[in-house]
C-alpha positions as MATLAB code, in Angstrom:
seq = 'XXXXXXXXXXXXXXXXXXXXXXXXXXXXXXXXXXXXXXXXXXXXXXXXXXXXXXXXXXXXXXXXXXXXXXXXXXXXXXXXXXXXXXXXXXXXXXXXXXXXXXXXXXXXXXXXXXXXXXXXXXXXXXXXXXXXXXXXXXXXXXXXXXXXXXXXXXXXXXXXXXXXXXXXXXXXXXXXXXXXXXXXXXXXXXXXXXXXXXXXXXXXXXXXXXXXXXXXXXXXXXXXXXXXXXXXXXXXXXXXXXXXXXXXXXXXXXXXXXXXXXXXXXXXXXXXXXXXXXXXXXXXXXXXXXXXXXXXXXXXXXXXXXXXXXXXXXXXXXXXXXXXXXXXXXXXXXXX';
ca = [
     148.355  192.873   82.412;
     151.358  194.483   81.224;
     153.485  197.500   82.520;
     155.879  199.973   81.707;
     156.709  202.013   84.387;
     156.755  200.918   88.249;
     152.893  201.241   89.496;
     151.638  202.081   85.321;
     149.456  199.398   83.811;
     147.801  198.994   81.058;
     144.477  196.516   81.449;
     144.185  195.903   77.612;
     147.244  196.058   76.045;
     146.570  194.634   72.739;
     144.722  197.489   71.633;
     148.506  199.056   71.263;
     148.486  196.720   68.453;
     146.088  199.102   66.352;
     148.767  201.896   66.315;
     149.748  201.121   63.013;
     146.823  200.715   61.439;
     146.849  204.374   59.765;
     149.747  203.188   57.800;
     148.463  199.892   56.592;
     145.125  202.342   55.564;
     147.406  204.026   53.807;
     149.368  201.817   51.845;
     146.347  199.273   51.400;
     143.766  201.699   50.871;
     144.759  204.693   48.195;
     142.524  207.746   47.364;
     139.925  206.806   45.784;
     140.152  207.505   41.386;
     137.105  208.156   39.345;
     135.750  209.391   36.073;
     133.658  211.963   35.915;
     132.392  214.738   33.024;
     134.301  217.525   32.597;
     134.004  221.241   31.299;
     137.082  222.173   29.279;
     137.858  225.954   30.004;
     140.652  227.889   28.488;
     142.163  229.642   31.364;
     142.168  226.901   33.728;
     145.531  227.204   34.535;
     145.375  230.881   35.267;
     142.756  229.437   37.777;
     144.713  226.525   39.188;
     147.604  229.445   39.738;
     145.165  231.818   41.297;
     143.886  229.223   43.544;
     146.870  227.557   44.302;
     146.125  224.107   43.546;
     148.175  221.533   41.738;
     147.158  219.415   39.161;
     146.968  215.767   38.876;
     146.076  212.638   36.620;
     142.808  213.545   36.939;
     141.760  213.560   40.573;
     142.389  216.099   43.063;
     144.183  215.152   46.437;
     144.340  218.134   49.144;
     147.802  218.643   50.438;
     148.213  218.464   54.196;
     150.099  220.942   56.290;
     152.631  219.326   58.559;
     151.086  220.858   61.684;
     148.045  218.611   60.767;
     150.346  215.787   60.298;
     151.916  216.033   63.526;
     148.406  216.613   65.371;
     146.407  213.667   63.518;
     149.571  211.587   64.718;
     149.688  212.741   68.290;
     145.667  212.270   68.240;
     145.910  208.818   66.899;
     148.755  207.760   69.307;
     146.486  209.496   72.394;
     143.518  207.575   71.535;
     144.923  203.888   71.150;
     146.410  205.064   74.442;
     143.593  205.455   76.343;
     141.732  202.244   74.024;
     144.477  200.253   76.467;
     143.136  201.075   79.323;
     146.385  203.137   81.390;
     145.610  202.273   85.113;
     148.258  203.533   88.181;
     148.354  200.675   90.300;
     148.562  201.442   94.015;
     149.926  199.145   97.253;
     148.630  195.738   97.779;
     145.895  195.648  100.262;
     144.696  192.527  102.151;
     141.509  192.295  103.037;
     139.971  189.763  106.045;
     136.545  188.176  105.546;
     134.975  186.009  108.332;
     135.282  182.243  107.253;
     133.216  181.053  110.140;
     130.137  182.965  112.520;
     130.635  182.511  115.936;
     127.640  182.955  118.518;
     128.047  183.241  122.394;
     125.024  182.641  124.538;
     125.909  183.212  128.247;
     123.783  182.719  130.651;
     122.489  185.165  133.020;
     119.856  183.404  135.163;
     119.372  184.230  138.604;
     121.857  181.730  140.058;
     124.577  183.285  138.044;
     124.559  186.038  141.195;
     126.294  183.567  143.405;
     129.933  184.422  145.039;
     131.425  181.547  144.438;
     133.328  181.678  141.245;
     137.514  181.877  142.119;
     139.254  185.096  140.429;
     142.988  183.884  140.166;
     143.983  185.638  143.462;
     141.610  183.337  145.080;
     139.185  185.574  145.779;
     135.245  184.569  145.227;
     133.276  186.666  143.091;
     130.105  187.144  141.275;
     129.776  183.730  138.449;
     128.824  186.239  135.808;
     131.718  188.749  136.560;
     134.125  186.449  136.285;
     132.466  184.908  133.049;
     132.833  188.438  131.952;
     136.274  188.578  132.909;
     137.648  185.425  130.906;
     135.086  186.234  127.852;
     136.361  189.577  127.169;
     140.021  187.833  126.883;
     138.261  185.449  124.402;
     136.978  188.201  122.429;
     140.066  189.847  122.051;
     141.177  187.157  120.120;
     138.678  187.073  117.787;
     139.581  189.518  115.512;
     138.371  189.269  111.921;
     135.646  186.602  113.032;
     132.011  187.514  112.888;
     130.643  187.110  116.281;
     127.167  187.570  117.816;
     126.395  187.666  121.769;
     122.953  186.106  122.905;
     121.820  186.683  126.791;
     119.621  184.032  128.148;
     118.018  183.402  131.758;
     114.069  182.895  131.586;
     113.491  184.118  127.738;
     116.495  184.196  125.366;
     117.288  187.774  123.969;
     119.984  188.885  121.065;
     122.705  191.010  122.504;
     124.597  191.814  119.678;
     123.939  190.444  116.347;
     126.379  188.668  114.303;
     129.247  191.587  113.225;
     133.201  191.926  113.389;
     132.564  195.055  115.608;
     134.366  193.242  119.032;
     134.162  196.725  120.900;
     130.845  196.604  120.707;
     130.252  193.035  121.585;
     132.594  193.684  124.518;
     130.742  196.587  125.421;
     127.060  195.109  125.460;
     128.633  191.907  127.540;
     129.979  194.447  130.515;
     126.369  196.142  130.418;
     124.963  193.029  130.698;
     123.190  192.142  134.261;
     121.934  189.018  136.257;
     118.294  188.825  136.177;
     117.949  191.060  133.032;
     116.182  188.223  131.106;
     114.572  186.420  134.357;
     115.675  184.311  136.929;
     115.266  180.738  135.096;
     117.319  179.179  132.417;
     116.478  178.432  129.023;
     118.694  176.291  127.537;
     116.576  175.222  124.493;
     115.307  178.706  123.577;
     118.974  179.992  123.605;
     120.300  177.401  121.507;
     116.979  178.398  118.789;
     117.571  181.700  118.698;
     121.069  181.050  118.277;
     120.120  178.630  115.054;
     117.754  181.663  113.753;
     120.974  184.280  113.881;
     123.053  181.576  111.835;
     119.934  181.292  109.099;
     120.682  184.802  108.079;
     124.003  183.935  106.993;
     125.596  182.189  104.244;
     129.124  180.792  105.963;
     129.233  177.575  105.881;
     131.123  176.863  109.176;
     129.119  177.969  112.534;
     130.072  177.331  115.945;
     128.066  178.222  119.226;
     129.607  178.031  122.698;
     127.018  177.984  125.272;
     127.721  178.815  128.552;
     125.304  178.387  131.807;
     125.605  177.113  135.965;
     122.226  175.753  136.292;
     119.921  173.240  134.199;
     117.029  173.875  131.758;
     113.495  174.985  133.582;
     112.262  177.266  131.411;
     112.291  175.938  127.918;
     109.521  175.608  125.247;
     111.436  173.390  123.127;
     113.591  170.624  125.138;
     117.439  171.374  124.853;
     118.225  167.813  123.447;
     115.459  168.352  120.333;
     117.102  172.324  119.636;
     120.258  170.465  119.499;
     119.011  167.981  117.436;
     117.971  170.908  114.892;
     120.933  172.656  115.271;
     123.014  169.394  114.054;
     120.777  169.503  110.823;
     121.772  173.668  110.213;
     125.450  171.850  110.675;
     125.791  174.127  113.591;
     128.687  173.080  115.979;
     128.153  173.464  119.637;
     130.611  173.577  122.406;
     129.118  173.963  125.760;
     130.542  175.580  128.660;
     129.739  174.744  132.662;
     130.476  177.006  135.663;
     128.275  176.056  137.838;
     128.094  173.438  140.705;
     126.307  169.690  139.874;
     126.137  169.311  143.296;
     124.066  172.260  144.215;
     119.825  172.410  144.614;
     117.930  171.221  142.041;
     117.083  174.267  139.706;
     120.404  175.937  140.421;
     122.404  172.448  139.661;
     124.469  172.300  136.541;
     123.114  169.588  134.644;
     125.815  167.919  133.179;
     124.366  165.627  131.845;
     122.462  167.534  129.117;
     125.347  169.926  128.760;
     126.478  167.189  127.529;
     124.489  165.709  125.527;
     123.905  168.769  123.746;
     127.517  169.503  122.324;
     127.592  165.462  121.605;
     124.918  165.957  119.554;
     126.230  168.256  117.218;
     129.794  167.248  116.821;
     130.950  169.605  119.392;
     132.707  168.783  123.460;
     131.659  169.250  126.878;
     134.214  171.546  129.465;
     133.445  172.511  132.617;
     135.161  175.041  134.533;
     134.705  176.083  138.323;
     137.035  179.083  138.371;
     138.531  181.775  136.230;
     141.430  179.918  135.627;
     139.858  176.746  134.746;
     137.392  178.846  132.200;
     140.447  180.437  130.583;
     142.154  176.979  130.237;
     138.516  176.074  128.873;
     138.994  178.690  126.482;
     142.373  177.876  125.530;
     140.834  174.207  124.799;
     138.273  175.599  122.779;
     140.644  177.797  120.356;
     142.902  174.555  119.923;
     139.739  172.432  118.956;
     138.167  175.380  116.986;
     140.775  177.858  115.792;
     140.402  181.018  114.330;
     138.956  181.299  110.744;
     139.586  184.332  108.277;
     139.820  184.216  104.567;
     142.265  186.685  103.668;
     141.961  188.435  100.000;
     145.199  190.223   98.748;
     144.573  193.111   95.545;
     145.841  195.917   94.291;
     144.056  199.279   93.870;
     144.007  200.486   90.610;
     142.996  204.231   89.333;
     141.793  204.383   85.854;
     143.936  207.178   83.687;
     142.304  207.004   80.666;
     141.021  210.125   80.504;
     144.174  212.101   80.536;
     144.657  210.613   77.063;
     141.348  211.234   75.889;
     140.973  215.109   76.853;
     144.490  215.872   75.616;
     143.129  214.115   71.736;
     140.342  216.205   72.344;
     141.831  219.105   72.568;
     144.547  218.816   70.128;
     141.479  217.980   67.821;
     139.914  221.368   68.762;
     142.689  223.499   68.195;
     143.346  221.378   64.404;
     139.663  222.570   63.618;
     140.241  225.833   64.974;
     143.451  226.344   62.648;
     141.751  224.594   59.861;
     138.809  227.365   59.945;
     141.417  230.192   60.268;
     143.335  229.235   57.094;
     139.713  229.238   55.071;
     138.631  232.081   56.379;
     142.451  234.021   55.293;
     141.554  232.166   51.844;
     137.990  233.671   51.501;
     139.753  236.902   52.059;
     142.380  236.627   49.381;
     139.926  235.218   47.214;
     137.931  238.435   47.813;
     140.539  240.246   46.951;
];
C-alpha cells in the first residue's frame, strides 16, 4: 500500500508505472511506412491545397489538434489512475470475536425452592434467586464471550443458545422458575446437552460451569460417563455447589460426584453456601478461567475508482463528439 494524501490509498500502485508507456509507444513504435501503387494525377497539388493536407515522403500522417492532445493525455492519466486502485481509507475499527464458548447449566430442581441461601445482609432467600443474583454479576463480565444458558431439574432444556447477546441471556435466566423442568436433577443429561451445544461450534477452547444443590436422580446417562465424554470433546468443566451435603438424601449435594466430574475433565470443584461465598466462587473461577476475546484491528476502505473512470469516459465522449463536428463542417466545405 502506498499513499499520498492523509486517508488516500492506492491498493496497486505499480500500475502508475504504465503512465509512460504512450511515450515509449511513441518513440519505439513509429507510424507504420509502406509501398503501395500509385495513380500520378496532374493537379494533385491543387487537391492537396483544396483539401488541406500536407504532403509527405510518401505516407500520410493525420495531424492532431491540441485539444485532442490534451484530452488523450488527461484520458490516459485518468485510466492508469483508476488501474491503481484509489481507495479513501477510513478509522481503524477493532473488532471482538469469541476465543472460547462458555455454557452455564443451573440447576432448577425442586430443592432449589429452599430459603436458605444468605443474601449479604444476612437475610435467607430463595437458592435460585440468589443464584440469579450472583450469575447476572457474572454475566456482566462476559462481554465479547459467546455464552449459552442450559436449565436443568428432571429433563435438561436449552435456555439460550450459544450467542454474545448477554441481555438476552440475562433476561431468559430472571424468567427462569423452580420446577419449570421437574422437580429431580439431572446431572448427566445437563452435562450432554451441554456437549451437543459445543459440537456446533468450531472454538477450540470450551468451558462449562455447572451449578446444582442436590445429587443426580434423574439421569439416563451416569454423570461420571457424560463427563468422561465431555473430556474427549476437550470440554472443561467447573462445577459449582450451593446446596447442603448434609441434607436428605435426594436433596443432598453430592459432593462427591461434583467432584469427580470437574476432575475428570481438567476442571475444579467450589462450593458456595451463600451469595457471598458464590461471588468469591465466581471471582475464583475468572482467575482460573479468564476472559477470552480475539481482537481484529482494520481499516475501512471505500473503493474510488470510479471517479476516474467516468471522468475518462466522458472526456472520451465529448473528443468523439468534437471529432464528428469537425467532419461534418468538412463535408460542408467540401460541398461547397
Amino acid at each position: 500500500m502506498s499513499g499520498l494524501a492523509s486517508g488516500l490509498m492506492f491498493s496497486a500502485p505499480w500500475a502508475l508505472l504504465l503512465l509512460p508507456l504512450p511515450l515509449l509507444v511513441w518513440w519505439l513504435a513509429p507510424p507504420h511506412r509502406e509501398r503501395i501503387a500509385a495513380i500520378r494525377v496532374p493537379f494533385f497539388q491543387r487537391i492537396s491545397e483544396r483539401l488541406g493536407l500536407i504532403r509527405g515522403s510518401g505516407s500520410v500522417v493525420r495531424k492532431r489538434r491540441y485539444w485532442q492532445w490534451i484530452i488523450g493525455t488527461l484520458v490516459w492519466l485518468l485510466l492508469v489512475t483508476a488501474l491503481a486502485r484509489p481507495e479513501l481509507e477510513g478509522d481503524a475499527v477493532t473488532l471482538q470475536k469469541p476465543a472460547r464458548d462458555l455454557i452455564l447449566a443451573v440447576d432448577i430442581s425442586g430443592s432449589m425452592d429452599q430459603q436458605d441461601f444468605l443474601s449479604p445482609a444476612g437475610e435467607r432467600t430463595q437458592r435460585l434467586a440468589g443464584v440469579k443474583s450472583v450469575l447476572a454479576q457474572f454475566l456482566g463480565g462476559r462481554e465479547g464471550e459467546r455464552v449459552a444458558l442450559i436449565v436443568f431439574g428432571s429433563k435438561a432444556f436449552v435456555q439460550a443458545p450459544l450467542t454474545t447477546d448477554l441481555d438476552t441471556v440475562q433476561e431468559l435466566l430472571q424468567l427462569t422458575e423452580v420446577g419449570m423442568a421437574g422437580p429431580h436433577t439431572a446431572l448427566g443429561d445437563a452435562i450432554g446437552l451441554a456437549i451437543r451445544q459445543f459440537e456446533t461450534s468450531d472454538i477450540q477452547q470450551r468451558l462449562l460451569i455447572l451449578l446444582s444443590d442436590g445429587s443426580d436422580t434423574a439421569s439416563r446417562m451416569s454423570p461420571i460417563n457424560a463427563a468422561a465424554i465431555a473430556a474427549q470433546q476437550r470440554v472443561k468443566i467447573l462445577t459449582v455447589g450451593v446446596g447442603d451435603p448434609h441434607g436428605e438424601s435426594d436433596n443432598r449435594l453430592d459432593i462427591d460426584t461434583m467432584t469427580a466430574i470437574a476432575t475428570r475433565t481438567g476442571g475444579e470443584f467450589f462450593f458456595a453456601n451463600d451469595q457471598q461465598a458464590l461471588a468469591r466462587v465466581y471471582q475464583q473461577i475468572d482467575a482460573l478461567a479468564p476472559k477470552k476475546v480475539d481482537s481484529e484491528t482494520f481499516r475501512p476502505r471505500q473503493s474510488l475508482a470510479y471517479f476516474p473512470l467516468a471522468l475518462a469516459l466522458t472526456l472520451a465522449m465529448l473528443s468523439v463528439a468534437l471529432h464528428m463536428l469537425e467532419r461534418a463542417d468538412w463535408r460542408r466545405e467540401a460541398a461547397s
